[in-house]
C-alpha atoms as a printed R data frame, in Angstrom:
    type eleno elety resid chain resno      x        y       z
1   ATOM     1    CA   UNK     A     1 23.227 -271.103 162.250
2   ATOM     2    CA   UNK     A     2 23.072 -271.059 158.489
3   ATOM     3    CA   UNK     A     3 22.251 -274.111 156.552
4   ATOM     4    CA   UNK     A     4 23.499 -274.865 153.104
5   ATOM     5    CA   UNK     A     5 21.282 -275.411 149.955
6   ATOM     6    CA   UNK     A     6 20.708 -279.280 149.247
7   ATOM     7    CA   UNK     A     7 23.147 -280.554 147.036
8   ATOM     8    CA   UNK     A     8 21.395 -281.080 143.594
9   ATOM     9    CA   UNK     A     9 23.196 -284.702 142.309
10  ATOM    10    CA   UNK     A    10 20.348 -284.666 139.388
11  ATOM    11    CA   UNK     A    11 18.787 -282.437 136.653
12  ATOM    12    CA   UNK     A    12 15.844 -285.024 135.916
13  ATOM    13    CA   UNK     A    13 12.821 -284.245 136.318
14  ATOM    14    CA   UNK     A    14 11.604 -284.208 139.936
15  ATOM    15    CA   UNK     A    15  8.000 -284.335 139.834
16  ATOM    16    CA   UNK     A    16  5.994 -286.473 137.359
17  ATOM    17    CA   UNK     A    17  5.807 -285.534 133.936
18  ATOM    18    CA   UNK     A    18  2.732 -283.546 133.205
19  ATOM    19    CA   UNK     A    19  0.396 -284.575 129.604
20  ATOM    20    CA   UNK     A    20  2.556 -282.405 127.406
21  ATOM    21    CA   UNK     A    21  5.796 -284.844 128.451
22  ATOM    22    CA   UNK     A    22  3.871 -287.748 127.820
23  ATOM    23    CA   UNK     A    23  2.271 -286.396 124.628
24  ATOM    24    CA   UNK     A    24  5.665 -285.980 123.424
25  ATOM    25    CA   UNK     A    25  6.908 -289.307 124.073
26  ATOM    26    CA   UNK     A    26  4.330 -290.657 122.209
27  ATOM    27    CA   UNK     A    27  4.768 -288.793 119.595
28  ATOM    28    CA   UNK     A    28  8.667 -289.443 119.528
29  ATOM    29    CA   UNK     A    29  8.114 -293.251 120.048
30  ATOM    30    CA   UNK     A    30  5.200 -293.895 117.212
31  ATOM    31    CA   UNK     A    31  7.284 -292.339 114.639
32  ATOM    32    CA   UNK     A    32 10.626 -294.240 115.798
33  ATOM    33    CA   UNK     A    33  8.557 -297.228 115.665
34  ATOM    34    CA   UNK     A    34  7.249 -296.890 112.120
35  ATOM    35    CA   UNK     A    35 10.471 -295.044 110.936
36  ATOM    36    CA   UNK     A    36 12.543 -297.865 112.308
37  ATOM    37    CA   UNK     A    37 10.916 -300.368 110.969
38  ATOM    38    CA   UNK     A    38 10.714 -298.987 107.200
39  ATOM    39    CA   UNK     A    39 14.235 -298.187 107.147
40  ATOM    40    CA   UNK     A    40 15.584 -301.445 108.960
41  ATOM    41    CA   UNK     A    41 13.664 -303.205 106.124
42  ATOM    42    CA   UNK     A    42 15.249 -301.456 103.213
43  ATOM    43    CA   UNK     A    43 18.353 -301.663 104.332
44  ATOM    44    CA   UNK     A    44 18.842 -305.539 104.215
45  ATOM    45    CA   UNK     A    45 20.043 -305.361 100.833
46  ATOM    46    CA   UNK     A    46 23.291 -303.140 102.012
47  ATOM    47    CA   UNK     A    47 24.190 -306.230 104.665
48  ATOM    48    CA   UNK     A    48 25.948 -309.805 103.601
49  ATOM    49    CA   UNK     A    49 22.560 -311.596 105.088
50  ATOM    50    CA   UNK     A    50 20.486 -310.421 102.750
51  ATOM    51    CA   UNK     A    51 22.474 -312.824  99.974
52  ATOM    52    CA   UNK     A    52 23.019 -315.708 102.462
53  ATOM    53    CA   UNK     A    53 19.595 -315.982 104.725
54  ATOM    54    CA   UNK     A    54 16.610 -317.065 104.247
55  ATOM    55    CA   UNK     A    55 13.210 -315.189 104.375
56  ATOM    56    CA   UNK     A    56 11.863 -316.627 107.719
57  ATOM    57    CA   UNK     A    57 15.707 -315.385 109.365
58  ATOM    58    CA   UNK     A    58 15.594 -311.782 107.585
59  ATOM    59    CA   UNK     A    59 12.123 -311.451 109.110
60  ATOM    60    CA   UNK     A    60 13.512 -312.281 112.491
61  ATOM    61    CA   UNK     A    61 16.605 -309.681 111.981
62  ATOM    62    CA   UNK     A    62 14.292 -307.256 111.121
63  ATOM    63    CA   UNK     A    63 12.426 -307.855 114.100
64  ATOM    64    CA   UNK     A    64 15.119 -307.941 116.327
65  ATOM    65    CA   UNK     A    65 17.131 -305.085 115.577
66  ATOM    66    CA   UNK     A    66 13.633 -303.047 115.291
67  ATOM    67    CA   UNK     A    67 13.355 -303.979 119.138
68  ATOM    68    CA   UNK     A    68 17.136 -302.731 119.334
69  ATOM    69    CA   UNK     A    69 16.165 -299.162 117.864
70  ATOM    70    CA   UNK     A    70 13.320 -298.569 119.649
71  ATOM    71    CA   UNK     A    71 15.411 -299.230 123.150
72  ATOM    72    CA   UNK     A    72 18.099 -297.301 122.061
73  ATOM    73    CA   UNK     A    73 15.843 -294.854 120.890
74  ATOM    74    CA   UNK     A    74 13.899 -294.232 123.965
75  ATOM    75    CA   UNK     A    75 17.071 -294.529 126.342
76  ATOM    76    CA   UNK     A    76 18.549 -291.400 124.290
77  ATOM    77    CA   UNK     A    77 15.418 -289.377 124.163
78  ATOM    78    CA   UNK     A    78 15.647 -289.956 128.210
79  ATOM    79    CA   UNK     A    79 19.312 -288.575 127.913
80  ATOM    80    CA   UNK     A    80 18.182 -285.687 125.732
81  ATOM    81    CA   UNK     A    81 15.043 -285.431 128.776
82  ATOM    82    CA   UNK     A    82 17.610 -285.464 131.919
83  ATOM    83    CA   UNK     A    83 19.790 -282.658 129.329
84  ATOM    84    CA   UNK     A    84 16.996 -280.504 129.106
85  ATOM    85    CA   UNK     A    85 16.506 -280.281 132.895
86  ATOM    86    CA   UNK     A    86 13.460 -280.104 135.048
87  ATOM    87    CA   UNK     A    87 11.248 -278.214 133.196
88  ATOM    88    CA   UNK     A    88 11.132 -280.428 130.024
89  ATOM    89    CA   UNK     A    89  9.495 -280.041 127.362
90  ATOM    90    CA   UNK     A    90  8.901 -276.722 127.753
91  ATOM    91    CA   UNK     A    91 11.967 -275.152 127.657
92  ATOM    92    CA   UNK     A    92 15.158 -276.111 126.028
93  ATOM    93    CA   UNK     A    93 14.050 -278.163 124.004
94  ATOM    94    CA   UNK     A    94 16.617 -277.964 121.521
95  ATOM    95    CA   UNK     A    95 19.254 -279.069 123.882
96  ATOM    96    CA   UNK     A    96 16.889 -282.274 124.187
97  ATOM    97    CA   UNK     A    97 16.533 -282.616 120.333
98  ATOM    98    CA   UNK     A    98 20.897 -281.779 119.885
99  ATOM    99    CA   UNK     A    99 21.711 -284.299 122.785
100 ATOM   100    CA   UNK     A   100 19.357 -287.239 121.916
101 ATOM   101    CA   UNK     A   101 20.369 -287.073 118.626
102 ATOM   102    CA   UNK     A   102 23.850 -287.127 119.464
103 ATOM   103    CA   UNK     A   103 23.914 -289.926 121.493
104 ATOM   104    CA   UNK     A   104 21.446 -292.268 118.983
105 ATOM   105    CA   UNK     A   105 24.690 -291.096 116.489
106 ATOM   106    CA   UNK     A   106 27.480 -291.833 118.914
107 ATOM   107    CA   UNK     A   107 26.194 -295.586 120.087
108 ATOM   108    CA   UNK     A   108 25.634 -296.448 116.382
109 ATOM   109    CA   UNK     A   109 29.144 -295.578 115.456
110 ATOM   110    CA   UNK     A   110 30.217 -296.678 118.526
111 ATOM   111    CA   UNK     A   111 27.926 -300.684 118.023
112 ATOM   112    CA   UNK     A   112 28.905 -300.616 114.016
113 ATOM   113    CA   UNK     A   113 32.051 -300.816 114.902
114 ATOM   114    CA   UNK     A   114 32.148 -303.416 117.822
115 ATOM   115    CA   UNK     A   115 29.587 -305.529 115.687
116 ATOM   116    CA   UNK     A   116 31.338 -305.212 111.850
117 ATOM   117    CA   UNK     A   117 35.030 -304.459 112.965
118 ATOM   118    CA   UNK     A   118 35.630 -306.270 115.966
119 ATOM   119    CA   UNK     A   119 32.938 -309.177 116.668
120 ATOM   120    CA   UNK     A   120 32.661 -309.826 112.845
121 ATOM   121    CA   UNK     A   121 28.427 -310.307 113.537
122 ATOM   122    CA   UNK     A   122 27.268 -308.713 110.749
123 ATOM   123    CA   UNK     A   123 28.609 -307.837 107.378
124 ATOM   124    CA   UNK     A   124 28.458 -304.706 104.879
125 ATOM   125    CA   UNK     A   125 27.741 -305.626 101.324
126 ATOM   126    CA   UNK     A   126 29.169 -304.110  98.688
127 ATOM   127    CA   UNK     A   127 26.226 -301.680  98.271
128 ATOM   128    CA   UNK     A   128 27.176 -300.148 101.237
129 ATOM   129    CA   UNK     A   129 28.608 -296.959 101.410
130 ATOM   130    CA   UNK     A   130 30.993 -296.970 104.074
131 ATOM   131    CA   UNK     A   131 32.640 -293.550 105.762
132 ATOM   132    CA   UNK     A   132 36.368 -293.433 105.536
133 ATOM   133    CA   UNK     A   133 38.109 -293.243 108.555
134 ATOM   134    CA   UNK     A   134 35.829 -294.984 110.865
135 ATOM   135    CA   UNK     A   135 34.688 -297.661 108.166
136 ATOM   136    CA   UNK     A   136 31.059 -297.232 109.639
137 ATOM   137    CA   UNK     A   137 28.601 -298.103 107.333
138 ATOM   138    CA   UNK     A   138 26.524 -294.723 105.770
139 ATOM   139    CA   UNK     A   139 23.174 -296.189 106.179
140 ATOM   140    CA   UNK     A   140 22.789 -296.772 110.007
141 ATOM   141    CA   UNK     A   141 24.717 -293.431 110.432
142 ATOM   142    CA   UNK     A   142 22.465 -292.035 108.328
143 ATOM   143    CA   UNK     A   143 19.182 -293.912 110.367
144 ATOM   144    CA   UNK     A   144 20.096 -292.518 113.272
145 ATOM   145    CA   UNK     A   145 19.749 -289.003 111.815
146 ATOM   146    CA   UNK     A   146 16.682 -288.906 109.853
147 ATOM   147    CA   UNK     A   147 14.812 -291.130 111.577
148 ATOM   148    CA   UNK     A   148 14.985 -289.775 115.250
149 ATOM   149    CA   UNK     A   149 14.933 -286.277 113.459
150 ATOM   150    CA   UNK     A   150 11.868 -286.422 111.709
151 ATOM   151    CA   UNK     A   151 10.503 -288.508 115.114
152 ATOM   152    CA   UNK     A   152 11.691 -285.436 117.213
153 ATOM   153    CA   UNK     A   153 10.038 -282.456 115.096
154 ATOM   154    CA   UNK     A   154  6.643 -284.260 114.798
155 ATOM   155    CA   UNK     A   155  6.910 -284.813 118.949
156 ATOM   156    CA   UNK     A   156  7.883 -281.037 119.361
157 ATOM   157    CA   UNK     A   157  6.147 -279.660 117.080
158 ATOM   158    CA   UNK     A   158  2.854 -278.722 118.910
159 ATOM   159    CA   UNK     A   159  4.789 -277.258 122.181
160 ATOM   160    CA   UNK     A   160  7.677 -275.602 119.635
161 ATOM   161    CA   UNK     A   161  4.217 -273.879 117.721
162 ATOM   162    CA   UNK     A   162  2.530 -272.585 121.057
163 ATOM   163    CA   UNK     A   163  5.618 -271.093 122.674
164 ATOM   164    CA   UNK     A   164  7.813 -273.177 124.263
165 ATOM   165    CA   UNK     A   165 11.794 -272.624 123.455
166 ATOM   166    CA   UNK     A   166 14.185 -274.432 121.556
167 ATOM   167    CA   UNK     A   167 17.178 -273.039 123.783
């Protein structure tokens, strides 16, 4: 009698992840962490609460939307993990890098909109540049670009340098 294959529901990972994984994660997460924290800070000035709040509040915004980005950030570097399949981070590591990326881009469109356009919970100033057709703000666009990128080539760059593949 001939049996089928098993039918494979999941590309993550299906044994633990070995020290280069892990090495990468911290990587990723220590520069998301400082990154994040910098650039939620010098940002204030392009939101309405920066002119209304007071210190002690800004701190606390800060604060929490740093805890935001660093959830969001490590729930789309596990997307970008499950993309790259079962032999992360050795090989295709550039579909990890395109598809966490992507989605850090996508859910800040996606939560500038709910929280400016349609919950009203936070404000653009003036000072911020804001992109046509979606009326996102430029800056936390922008954040989840440069900040994740930069994040991503430090954690990559010691496997991308000994061999591995960015396919």
């Amino acid at each position: 009698m001939l049996t089928q294959p098993p039918i494979v529901i999941s590309r993550l990972p299906t044994r633990p992840m070995n020290q280069a994984g892990y090495a990468v994660l911290r990587r990723y997460l220590g520069v998301m962490a400082v990154g994040n924290l910098v650039w939620e800070t010098a940002q204030l000035p392009l939101y309405t609460l920066w002119w209304t709040s007071s210190p002690l509040y800004l701190a606390f915004v800060v604060l929490h939307c740093w805890i935001g980005d660093l959830v969001i950030g490590t729930i789309t570097m596990l997307v970008g993990i499950g993309a790259a399949g079962s032999s992360w981070p050795l090989i295709h590591v550039g579909r990890a890098m395109f598809v966490t990326l992507a989605a850090g881009v996508a859910y800040t469109a996606f939560s500038e909109w709910l929280n400016v356009t349609v919950r009203g919970t936070w404000a653009y100033s003036a000072a911020m540049p804001v992109l046509p057709v979606l009326g996102t703000g430029l800056s936390p666009l922008l954040q989840w670009l440069v900040v994740p990128g930069i994040a991503l080539l430090f954690a990559y760059r010691p496997i991308l340098s000994t061999g591995g593949t960015r396919r």
